[in-house]
MOPAC internal coordinates of N, CA, C and O (Angstrom, degrees):
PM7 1SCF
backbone

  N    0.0000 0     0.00 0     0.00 0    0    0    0
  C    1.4514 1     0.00 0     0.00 0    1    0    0
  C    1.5285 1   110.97 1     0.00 0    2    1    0
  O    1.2310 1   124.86 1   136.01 1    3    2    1
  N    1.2506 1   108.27 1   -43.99 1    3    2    1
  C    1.4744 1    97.27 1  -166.60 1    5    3    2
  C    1.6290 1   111.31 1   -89.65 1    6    5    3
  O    1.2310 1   122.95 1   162.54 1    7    6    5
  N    1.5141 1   111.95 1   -17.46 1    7    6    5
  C    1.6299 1    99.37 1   156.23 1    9    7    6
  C    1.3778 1   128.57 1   -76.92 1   10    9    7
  O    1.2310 1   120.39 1   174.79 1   11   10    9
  N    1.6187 1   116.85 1    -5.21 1   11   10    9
  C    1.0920 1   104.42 1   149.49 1   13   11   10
  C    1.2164 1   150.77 1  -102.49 1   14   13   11
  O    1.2310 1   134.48 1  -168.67 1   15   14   13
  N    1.5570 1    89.61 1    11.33 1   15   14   13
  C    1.8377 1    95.29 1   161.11 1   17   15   14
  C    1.8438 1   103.62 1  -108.89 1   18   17   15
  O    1.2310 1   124.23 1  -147.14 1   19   18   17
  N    1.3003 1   109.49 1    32.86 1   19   18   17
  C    1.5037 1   120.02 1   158.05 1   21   19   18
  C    1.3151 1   122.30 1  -101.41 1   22   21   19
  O    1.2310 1   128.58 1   127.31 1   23   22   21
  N    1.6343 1   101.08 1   -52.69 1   23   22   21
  C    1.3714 1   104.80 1   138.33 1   25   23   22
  C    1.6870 1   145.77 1   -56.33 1   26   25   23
  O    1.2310 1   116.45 1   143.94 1   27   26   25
  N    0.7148 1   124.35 1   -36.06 1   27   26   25
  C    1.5434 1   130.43 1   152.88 1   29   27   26
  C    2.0082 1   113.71 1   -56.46 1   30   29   27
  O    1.2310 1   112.81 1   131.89 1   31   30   29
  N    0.9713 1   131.19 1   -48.11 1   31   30   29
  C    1.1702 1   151.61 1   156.13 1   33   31   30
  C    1.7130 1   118.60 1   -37.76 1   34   33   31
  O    1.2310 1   135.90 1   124.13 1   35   34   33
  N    1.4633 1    86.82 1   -55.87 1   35   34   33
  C    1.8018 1    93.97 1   169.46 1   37   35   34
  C    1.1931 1   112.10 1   -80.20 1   38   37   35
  O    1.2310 1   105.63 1   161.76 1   39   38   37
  N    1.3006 1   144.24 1   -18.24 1   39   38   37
  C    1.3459 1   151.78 1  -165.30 1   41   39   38
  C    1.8727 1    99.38 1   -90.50 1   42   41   39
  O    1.2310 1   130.99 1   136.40 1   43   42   41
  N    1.4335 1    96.40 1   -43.60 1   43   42   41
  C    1.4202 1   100.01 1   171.75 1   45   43   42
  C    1.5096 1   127.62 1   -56.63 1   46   45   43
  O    1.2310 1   125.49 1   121.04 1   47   46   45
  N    1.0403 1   107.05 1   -58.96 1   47   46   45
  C    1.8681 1   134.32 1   171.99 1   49   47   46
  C    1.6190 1    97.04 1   -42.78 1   50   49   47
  O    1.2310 1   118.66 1   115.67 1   51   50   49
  N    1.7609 1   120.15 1   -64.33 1   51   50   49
  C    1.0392 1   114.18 1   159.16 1   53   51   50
  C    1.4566 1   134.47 1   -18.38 1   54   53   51
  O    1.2310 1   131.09 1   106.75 1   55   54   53
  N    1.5398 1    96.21 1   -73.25 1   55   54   53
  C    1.4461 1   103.95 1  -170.72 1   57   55   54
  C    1.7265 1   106.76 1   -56.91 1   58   57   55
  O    1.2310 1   121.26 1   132.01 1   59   58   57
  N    1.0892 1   115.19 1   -47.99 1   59   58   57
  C    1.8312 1   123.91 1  -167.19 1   61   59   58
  C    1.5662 1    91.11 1   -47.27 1   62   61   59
  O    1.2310 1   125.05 1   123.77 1   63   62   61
  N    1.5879 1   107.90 1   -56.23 1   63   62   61
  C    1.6008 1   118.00 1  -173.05 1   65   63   62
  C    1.9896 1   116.24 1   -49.11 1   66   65   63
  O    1.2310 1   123.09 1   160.69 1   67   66   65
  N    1.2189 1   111.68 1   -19.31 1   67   66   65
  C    1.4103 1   124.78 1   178.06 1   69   67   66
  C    0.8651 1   115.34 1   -97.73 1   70   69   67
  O    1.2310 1   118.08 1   164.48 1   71   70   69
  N    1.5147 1   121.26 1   -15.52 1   71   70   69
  C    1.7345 1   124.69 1  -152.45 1   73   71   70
  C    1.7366 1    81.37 1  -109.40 1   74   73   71
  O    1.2310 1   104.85 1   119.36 1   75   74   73
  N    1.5362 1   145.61 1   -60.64 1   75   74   73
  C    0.8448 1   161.57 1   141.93 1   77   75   74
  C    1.7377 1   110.29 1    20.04 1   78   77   75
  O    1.2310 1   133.02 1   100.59 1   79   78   77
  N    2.0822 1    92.44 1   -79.41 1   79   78   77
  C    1.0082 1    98.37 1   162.90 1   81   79   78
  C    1.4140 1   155.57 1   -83.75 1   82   81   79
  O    1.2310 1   130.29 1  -172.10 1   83   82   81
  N    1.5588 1    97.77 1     7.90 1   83   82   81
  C    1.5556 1   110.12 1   171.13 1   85   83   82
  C    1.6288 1    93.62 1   -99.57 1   86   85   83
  O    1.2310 1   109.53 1   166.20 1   87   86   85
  N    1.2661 1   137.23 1   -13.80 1   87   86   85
  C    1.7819 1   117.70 1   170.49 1   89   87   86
  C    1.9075 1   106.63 1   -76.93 1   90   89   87
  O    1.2310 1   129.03 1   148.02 1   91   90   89
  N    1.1912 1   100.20 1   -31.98 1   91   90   89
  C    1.6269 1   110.35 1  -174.94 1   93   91   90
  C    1.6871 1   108.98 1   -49.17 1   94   93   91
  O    1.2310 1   128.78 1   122.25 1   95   94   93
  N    1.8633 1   100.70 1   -57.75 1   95   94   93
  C    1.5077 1   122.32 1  -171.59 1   97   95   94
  C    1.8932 1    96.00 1   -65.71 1   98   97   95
  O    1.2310 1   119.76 1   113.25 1   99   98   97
  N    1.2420 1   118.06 1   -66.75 1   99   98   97
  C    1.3921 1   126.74 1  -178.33 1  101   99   98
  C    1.9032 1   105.59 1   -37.30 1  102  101   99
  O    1.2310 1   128.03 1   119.95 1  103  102  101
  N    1.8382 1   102.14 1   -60.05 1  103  102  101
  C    1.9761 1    91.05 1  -176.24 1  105  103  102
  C    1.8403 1   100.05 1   -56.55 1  106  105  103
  O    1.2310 1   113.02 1   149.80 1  107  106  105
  N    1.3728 1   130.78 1   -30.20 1  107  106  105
  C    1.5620 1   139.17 1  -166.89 1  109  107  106
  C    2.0760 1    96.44 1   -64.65 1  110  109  107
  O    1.2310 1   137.05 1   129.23 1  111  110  109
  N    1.3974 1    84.58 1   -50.77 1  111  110  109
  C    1.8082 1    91.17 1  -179.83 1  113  111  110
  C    1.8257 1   117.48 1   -47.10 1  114  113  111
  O    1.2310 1   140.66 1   123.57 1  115  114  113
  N    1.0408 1    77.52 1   -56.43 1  115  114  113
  C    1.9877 1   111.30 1  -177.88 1  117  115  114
  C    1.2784 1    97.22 1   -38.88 1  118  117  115
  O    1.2310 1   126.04 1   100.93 1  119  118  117
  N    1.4963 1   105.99 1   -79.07 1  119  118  117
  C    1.5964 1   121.14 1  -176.48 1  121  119  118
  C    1.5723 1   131.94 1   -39.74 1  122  121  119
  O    1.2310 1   132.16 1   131.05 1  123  122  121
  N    1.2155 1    94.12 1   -48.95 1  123  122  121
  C    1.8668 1   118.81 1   147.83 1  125  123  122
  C    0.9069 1   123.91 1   -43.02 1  126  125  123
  O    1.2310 1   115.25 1   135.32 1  127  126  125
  N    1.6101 1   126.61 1   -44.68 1  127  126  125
  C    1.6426 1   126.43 1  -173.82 1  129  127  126
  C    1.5376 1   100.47 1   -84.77 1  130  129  127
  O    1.2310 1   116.97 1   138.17 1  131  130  129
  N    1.6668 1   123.38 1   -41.83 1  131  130  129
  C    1.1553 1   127.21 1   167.94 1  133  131  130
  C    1.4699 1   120.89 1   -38.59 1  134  133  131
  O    1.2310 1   127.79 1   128.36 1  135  134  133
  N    1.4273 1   102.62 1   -51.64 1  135  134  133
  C    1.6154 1   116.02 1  -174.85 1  137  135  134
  C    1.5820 1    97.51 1   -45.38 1  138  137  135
  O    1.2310 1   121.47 1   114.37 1  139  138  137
  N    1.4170 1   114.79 1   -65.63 1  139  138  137
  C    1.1835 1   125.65 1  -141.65 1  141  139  138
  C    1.2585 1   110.22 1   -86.64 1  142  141  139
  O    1.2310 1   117.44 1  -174.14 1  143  142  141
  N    1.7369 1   122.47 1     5.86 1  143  142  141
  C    1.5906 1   135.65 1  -165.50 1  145  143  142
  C    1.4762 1    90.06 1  -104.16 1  146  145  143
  O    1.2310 1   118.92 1   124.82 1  147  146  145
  N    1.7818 1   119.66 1   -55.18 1  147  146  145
  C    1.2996 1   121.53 1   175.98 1  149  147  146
  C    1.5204 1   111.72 1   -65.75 1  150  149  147
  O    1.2310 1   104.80 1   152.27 1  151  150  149
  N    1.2955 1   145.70 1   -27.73 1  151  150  149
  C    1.4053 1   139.84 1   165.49 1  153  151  150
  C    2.0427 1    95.50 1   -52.89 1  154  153  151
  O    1.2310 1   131.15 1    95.17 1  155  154  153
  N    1.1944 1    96.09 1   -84.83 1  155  154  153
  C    1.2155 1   110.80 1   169.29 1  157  155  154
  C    1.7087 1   124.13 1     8.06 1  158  157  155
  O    1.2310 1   131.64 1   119.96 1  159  158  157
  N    1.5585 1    95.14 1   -60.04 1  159  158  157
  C    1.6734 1   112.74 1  -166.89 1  161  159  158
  C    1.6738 1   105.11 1   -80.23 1  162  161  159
  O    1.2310 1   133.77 1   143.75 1  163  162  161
  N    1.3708 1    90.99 1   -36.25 1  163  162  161
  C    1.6335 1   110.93 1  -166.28 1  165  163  162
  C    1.8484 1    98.83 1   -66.06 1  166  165  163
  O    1.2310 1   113.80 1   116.64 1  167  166  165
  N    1.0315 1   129.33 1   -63.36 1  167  166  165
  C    1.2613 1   137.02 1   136.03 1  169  167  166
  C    1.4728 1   109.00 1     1.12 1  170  169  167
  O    1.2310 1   120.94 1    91.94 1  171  170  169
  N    1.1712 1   115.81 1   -88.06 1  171  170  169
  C    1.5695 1   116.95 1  -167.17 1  173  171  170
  C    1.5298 1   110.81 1   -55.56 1  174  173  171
  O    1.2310 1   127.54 1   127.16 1  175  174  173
  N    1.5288 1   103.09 1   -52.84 1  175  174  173
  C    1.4114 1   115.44 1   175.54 1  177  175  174
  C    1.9522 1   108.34 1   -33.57 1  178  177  175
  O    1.2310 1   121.36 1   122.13 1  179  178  177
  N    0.9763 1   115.01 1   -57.87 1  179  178  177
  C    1.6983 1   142.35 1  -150.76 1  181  179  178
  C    1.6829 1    71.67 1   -77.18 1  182  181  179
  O    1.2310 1   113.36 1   149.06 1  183  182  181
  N    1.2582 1   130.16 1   -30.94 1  183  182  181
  C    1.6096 1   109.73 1  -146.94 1  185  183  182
  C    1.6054 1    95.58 1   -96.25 1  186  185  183
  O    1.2310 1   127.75 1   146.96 1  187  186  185
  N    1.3343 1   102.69 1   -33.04 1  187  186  185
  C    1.4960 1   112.34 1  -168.88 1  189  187  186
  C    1.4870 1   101.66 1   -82.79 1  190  189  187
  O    1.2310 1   111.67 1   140.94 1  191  190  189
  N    1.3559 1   133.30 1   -39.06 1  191  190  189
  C    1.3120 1   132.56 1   162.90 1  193  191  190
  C    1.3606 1   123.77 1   -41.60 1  194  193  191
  O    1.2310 1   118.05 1   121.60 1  195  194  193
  N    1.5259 1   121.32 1   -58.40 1  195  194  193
  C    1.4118 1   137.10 1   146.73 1  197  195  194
  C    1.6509 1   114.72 1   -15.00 1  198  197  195
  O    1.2310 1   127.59 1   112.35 1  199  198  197
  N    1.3448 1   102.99 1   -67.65 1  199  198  197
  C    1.4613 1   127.38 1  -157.31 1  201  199  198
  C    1.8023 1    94.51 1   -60.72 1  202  201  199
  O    1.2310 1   122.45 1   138.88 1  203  202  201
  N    1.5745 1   112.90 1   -41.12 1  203  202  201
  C    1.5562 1   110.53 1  -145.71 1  205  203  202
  C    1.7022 1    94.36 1   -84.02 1  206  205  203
  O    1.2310 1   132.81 1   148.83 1  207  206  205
  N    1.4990 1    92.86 1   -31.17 1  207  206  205
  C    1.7269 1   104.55 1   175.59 1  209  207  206
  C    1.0980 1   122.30 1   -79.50 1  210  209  207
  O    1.2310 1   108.38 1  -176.22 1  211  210  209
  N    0.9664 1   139.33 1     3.78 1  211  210  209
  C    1.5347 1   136.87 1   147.89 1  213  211  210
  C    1.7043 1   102.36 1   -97.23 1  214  213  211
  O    1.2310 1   114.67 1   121.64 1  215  214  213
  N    0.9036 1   127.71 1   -58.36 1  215  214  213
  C    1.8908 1   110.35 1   169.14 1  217  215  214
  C    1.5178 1    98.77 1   -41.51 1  218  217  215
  O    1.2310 1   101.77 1  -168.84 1  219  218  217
  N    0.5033 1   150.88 1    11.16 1  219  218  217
  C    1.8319 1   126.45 1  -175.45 1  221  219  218
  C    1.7903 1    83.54 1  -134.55 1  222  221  219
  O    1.2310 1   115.89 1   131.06 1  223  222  221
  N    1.4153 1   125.40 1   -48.94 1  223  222  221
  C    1.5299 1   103.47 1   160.93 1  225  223  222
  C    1.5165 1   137.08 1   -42.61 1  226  225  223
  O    1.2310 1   120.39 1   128.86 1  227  226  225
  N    1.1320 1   116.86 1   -51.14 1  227  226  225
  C    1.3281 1   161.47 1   108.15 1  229  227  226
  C    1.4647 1    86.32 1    48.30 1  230  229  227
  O    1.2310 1   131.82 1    72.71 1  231  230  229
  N    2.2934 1    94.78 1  -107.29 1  231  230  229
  C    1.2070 1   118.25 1   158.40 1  233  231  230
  C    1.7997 1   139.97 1   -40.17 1  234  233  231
  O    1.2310 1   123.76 1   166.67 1  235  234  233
  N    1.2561 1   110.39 1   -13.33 1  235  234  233
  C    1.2938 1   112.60 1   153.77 1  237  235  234
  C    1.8547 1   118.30 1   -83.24 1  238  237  235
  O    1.2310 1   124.80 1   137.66 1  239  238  237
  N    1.2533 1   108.39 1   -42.34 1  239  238  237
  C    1.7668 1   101.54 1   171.25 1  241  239  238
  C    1.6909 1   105.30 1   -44.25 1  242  241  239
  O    1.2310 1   127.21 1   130.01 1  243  242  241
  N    1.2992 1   103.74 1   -49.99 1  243  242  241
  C    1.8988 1   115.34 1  -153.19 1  245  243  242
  C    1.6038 1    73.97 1   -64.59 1  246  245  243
  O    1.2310 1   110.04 1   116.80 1  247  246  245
  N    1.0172 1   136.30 1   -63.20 1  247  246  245
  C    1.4168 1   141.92 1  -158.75 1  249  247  246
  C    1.6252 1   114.01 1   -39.88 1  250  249  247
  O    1.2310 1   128.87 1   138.25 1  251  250  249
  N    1.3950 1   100.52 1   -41.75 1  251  250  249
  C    1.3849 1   109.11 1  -152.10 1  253  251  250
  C    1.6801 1    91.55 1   -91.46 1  254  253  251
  O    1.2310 1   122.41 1   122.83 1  255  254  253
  N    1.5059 1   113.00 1   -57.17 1  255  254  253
  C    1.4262 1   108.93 1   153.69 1  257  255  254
  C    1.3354 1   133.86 1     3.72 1  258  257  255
  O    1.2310 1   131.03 1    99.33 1  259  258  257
  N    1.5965 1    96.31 1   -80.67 1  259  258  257
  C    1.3734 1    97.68 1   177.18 1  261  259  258
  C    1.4747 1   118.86 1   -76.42 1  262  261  259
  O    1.2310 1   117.47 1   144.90 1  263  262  261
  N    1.3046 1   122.43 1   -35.10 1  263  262  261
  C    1.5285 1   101.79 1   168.95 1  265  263  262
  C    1.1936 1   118.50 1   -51.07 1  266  265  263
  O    1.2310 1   116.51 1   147.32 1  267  266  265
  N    1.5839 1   124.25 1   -32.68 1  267  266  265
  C    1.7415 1   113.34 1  -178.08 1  269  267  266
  C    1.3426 1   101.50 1   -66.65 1  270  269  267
  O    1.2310 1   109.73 1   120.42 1  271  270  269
  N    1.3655 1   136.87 1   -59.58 1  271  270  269
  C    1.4517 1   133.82 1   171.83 1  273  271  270
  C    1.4880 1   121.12 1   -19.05 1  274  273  271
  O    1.2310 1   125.32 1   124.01 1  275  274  273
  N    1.5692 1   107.39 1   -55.99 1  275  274  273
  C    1.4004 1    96.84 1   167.14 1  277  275  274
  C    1.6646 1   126.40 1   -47.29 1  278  277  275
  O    1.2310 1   121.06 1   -41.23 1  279  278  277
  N    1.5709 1   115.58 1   138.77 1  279  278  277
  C    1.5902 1   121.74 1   160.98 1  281  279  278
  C    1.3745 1   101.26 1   -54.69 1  282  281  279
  O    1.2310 1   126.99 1   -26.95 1  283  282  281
  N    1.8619 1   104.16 1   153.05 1  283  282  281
  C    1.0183 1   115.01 1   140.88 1  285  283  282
  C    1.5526 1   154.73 1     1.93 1  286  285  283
  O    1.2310 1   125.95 1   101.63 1  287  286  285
  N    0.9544 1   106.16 1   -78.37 1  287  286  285
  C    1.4202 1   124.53 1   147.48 1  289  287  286
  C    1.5735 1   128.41 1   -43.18 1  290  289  287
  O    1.2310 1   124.18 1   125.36 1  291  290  289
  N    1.6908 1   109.58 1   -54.64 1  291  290  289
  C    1.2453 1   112.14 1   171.15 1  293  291  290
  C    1.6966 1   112.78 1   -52.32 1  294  293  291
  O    1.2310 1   123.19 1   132.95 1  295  294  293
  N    1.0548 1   111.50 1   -47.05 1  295  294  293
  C    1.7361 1   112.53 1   172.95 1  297  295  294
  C    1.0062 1   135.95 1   -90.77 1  298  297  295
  O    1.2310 1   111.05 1  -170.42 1  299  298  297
  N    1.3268 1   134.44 1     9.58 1  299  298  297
  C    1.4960 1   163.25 1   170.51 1  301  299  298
  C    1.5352 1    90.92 1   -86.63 1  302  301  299
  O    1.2310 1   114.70 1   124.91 1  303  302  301
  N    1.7009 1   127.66 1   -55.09 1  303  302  301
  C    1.1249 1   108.65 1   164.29 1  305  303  302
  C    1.4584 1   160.95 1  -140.78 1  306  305  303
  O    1.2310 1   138.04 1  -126.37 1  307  306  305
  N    1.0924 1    82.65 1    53.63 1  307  306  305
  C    1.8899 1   124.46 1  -173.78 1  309  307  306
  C    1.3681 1    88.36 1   -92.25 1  310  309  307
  O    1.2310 1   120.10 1   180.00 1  311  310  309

């Protein structure tokens, strides 16, 4: 009897000891995917910022363009 609640006991200790280290590895996993979601965004963010600022450069060339295109006249009184 009593080696088998030594055995049962050690099997327990065991298990806590596995269970322990698969929450440890899993919060380590987590943190990792986090890392790499906020790199990730930061990235896109930077890309789409980029992207909107050169369209709006962009639209000032086309801009300026066409005002030179206009005659004289057209911009004397516009």
């Amino acid at each position: 009897m009593r080696e088998e609640l030594y055995f049962l006991r050690e099997n327990a200790e065991k298990q806590e000891q596995f269970n322990q280290a698969m929450v440890t590895k899993m919060e380590d996993q987590q943190k990792y995917i986090n890392d790499k979601l906020e790199a990730r965004d930061r990235n896109l963010m930077q890309a789409l910022n980029e992207t909107q600022e050169i369209k709006k450069i962009m639209l000032a060339e086309k801009e300026e363009k066409e005002e030179k295109k206009k005659g004289f006249f057209a911009r004397l009184f516009s």
